[in-house]
N, C-alpha and C positions, 0 to 999 in steps of 0.2 A: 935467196933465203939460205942463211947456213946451215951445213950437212945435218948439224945436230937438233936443230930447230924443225927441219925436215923428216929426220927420223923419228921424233918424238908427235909429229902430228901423224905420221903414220899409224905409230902405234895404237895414238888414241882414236883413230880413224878403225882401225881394224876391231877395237875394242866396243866402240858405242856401232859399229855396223854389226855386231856379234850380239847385243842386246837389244837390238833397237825395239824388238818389243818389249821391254819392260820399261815403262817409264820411268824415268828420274823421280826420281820423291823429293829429295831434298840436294841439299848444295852447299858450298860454300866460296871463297875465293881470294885472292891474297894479294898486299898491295906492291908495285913493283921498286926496282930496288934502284936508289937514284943513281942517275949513269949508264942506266942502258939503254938503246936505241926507244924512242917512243914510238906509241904505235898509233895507229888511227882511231884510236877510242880512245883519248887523251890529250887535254891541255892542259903544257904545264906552265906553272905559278911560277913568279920570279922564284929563283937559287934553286927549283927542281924539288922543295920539302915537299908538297903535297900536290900531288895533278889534278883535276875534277874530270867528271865526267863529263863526255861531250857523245853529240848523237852521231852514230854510225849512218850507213844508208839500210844497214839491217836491224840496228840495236837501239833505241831509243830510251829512256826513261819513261816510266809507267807512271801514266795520269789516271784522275779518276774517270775520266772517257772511256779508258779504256777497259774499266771493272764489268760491262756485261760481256766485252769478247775474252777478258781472261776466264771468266766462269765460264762462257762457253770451251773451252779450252780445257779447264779443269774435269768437266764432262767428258771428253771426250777423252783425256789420257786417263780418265779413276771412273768410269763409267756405271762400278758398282756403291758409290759415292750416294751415300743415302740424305745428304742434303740436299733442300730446294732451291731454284737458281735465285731467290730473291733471299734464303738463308747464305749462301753464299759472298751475296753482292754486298748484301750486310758485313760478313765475315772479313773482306778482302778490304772496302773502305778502313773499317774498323783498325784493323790491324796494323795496313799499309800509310794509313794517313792521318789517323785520328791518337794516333800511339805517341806518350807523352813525351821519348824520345825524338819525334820526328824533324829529320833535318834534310831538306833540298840538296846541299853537299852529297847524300849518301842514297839515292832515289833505288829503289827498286828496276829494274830492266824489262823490256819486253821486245821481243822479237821476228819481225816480218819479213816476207820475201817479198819485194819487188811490188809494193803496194797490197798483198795479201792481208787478209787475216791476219790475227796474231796467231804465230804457234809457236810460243816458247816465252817462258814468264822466269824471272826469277825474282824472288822477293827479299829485302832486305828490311830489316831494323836494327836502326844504330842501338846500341847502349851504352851507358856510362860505365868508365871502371876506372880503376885507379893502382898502379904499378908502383910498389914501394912508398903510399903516399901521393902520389905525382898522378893528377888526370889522362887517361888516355882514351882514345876515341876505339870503340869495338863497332863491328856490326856481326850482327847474325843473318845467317841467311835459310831462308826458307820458300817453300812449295817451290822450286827447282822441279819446273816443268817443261819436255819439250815436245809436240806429237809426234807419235809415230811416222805420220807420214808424209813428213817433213823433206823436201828436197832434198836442202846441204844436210846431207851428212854428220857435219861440223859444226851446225847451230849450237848444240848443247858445248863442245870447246869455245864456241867464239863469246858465249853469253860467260861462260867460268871465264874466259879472257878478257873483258872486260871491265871484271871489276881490278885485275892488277893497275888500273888508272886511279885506284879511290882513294883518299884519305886518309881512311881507319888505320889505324894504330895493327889493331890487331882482329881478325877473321875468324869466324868458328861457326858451328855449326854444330849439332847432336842428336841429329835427326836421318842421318846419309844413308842410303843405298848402296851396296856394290857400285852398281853402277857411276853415281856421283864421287865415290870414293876414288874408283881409277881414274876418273877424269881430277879430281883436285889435286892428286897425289902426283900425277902424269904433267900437270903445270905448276910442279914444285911445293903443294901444301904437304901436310903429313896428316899420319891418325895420332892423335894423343892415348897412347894403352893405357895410360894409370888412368885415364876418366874415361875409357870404352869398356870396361869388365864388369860386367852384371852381378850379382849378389841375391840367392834367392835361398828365406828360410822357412824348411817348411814346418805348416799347423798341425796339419790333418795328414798327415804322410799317406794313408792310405786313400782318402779321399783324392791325395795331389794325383796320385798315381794312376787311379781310376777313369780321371779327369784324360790324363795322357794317354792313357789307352783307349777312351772314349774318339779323342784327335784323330788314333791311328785305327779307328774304323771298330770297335766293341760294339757288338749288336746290342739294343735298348735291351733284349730279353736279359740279355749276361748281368748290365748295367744293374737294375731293377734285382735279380737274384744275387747280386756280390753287397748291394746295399745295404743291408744287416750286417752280416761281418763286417763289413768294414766300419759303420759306426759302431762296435764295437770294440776293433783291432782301436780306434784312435780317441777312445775314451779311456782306454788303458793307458796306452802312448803317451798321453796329456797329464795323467793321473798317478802312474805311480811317480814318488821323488827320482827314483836312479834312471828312471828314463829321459835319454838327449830330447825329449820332445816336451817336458813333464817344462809349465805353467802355472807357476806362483804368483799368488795375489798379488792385484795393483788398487792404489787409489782410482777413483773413475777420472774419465779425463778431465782437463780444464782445457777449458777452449784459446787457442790463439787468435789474438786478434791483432790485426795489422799494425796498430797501435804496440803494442808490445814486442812486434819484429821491428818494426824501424827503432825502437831505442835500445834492443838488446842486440841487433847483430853488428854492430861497429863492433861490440866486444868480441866476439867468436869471430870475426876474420881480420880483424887486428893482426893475429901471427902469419897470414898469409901475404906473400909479396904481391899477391895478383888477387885483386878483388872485387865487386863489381861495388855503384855507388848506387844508394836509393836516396829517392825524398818523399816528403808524401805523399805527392800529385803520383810517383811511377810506381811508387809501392802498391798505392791503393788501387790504381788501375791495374795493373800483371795479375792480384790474387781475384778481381772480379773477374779477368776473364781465364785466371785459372778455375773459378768456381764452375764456371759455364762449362767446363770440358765430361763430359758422359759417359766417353767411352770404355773406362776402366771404374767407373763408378764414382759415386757421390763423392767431394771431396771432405776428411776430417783434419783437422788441426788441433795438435796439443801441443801445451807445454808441458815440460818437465823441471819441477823445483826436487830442491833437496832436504833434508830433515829441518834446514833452518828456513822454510820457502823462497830460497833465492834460484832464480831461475838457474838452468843447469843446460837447459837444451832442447830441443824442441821437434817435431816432427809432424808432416803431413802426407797424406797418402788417402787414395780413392779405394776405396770402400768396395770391396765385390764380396760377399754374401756367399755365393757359391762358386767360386775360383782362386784366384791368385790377385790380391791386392798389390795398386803399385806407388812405391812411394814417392814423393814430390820432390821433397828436402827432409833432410832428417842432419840438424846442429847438435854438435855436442864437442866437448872436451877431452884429452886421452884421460882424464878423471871421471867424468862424469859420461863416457858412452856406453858403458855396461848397462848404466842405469836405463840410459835413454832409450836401448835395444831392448832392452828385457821389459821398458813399460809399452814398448810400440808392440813390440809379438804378442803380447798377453790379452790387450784390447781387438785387435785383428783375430785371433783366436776365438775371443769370448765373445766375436758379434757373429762367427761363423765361417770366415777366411779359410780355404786349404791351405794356402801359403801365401807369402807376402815378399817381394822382389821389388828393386830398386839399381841404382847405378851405384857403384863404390865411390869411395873416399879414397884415394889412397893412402892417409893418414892412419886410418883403420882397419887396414889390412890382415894385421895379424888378430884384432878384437872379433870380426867376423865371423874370419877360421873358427877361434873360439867358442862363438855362440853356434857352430856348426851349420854355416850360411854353403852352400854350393854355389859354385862361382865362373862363369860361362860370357867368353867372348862373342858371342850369336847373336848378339843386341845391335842397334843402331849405333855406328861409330861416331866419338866424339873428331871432328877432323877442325885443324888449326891451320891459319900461315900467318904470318908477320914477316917484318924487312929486319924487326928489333929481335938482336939474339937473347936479348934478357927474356924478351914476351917468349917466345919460344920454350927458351932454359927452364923458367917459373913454370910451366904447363907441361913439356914433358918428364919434369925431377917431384910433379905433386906437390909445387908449392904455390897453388890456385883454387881459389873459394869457388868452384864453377861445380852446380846442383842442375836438376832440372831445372830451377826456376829461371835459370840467366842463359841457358840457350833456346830450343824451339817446342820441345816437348812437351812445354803445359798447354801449346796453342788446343784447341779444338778440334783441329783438322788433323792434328798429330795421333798418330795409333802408337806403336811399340813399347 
């Protein structure tokens, strides 16, 4: 093994023995670059363009056989996992098999020692997307699981090594861990910063606050006695004009319907080199089972037209009542995203939201600032690889259409 191939499993050796209790959550992986040594998880196709995946004696592709011992498995590393195993089994068919992009080329992994159990799952779904026009093959990858108490050490590197045999175009994922972070980064992926920086605007400022100090341990008594002031403090906030919080009238929503995202968003990512592709069978399936998602609350969708009703932009976000609302997608125009910001706050505001938070654009970077958004890298990292310098280039210069919707985040089982 070369010294430097050597050093670098070291590191990731010393890294995931330094974690090994905290599970992996998510994952991602990158495909390898033709001309270097192949390795045992790999067979390559005439001229070396694309290799497939082949089974290891530890790594295999994940069949639907194998959906009750990965649930059992998901129990075991999320143990406070409030789903039931037959919601799950649901969940992991669904997702892994039944998903409109599904393609054998790109299987999901799973991983055993020596006829064991499985302990260690990675899951993959391809996507379509398209690079200046030109189709490219993506996958995302998800529930990047491996147990704790796991022999090798190295399971979780060998499964992220793995997928450098695949296909895809281009790897991502926006759901990572620390922990999955050092390992994709440590086998040559990166984080993409212009699509890992959070954005959060608050409603209720005293409310958001209280909330925070609730987190870091406020006894109920204090809680219950500060509640009056505080609806108070942030019905002023809201109400006078010169106040940064102060909420001017919107029309009420109109609802987005899928039908109106598949023919209006070719326009809005039109100016991007890096985009993803719908049709109506993947459109219509993503937003049902983004609807299904709970954990940040009910899902709303609006459009936003302009004085002559021509659509302008549009936004979605789960609905929490009493916290921080979080948004899904939010399209708009450097013309028309004032507008779109100012009718998302104002709705979110006026159903009860302390604040509402989302992932940036980096196109709207300075519009945010503006609307007096607070802005925090503590979020799940967006983490990329490709072999293609352009796919790279496009993603970390922000010139890629990539929202929640086209990485892992609307799943169900996704928190952050």
């Amino acid at each position: 093994m070369p010294h430097r191939r050597q050093l670098t499993l070291r590191k990731l050796l010393s890294q995931t023995s330094s974690s090994a209790a905290t599970p992996l959550a998510s994952g991602g992986f990158a495909p390898p670059v033709c001309g270097t040594p192949k390795s045992a998880t790999m067979l390559p196709k005439a001229d070396c363009g694309h290799p497939t995946y082949a089974a290891t004696k530890r790594i295999r592709p994940f069949t639907p056989d194998d959906i009750p011992e990965v649930v059992d498995l998901h129990k075991r590393v999320f143990p406070g996992n409030s789903f039931s195993p037959g919601e799950l089994e649901v969940h992991f068919r669904r997702l892994f098999f039944e998903n409109p992009w599904y393609d054998a080329d790109l299987p999901s992994l799973v991983y055993q020692e020596q006829g064991d159990k499985i302990c260690g799952f990675y899951g993959v779904i391809p996507r379509r997307m398209r690079m200046k026009g030109r189709p490219i093959r993506a996958a995302v990858s998800s529930q990047f699981m491996v147990d704790p108490s796991v022999r090798n050490r190295l399971a979780a590197v060998e499964l992220q090594s793995a997928f450098f045999a695949g296909p895809q175009d281009l790897s991502f994922t926006d759901g990572a861990n620390e922990a999955s972070r050092k390992i994709w980064e440590g086998l040559g992926g990166l984080t993409a910063f212009p699509y890992s920086v959070h954005w959060t605007r608050l409603l209720r400022p005293t409310r958001y606050f209280l909330g925070r100090w609730r987190e870091r341990g406020l006894s109920t008594l204090t809680q219950w006695a500060l509640r009056p002031a505080s609806a108070v403090a942030d019905f002023l906030a809201t109400h006078r004009r010169r106040s940064p919080f102060h909420q001017a009238e919107h029309p009420p929503e109109e609802d987005l319907s899928w039908e109106t995202l598949l023919e209006e968003l070719p326009k809005f990512v039109a100016k991007k080199s890096l985009c993803p592709e719908y049709d109506e069978q993947s459109l219509r399936w993503l937003m049902e089972q983004a609807n299904e998602k709970r954990c940040h609350g009910s899902l709303r969708k609006a459009v936003v037209r302009n004085s002559g009703g021509q659509v302008v932009g549009w936004y979605m976000y789960y609905f929490n009542p009493n916290g921080i609302s979080q948004v899904l997608q939010l399209v708009a125009t450097k013309n028309s995203i004032r507008r779109v910001l100012d009718q998302l706050f104002f709705h979110a505001w006026r159903l009860g939201s302390s604040a509402i938070s989302g992932r940036m654009d980096p196109e709207f970077v300075t519009d945010f600032s503006e609307e007096r958004c607070l802005f925090s890298f503590n979020g799940p990292r967006v983490l990329v690889s490709s072999k293609r310098a352009d796919l790279r280039e496009a993603i970390q210069q922000g010139d890629a259409f990539l929202t929640r919707l086209e990485g892992e985040w609307w799943m169900r089982l996704q928190g952050g």
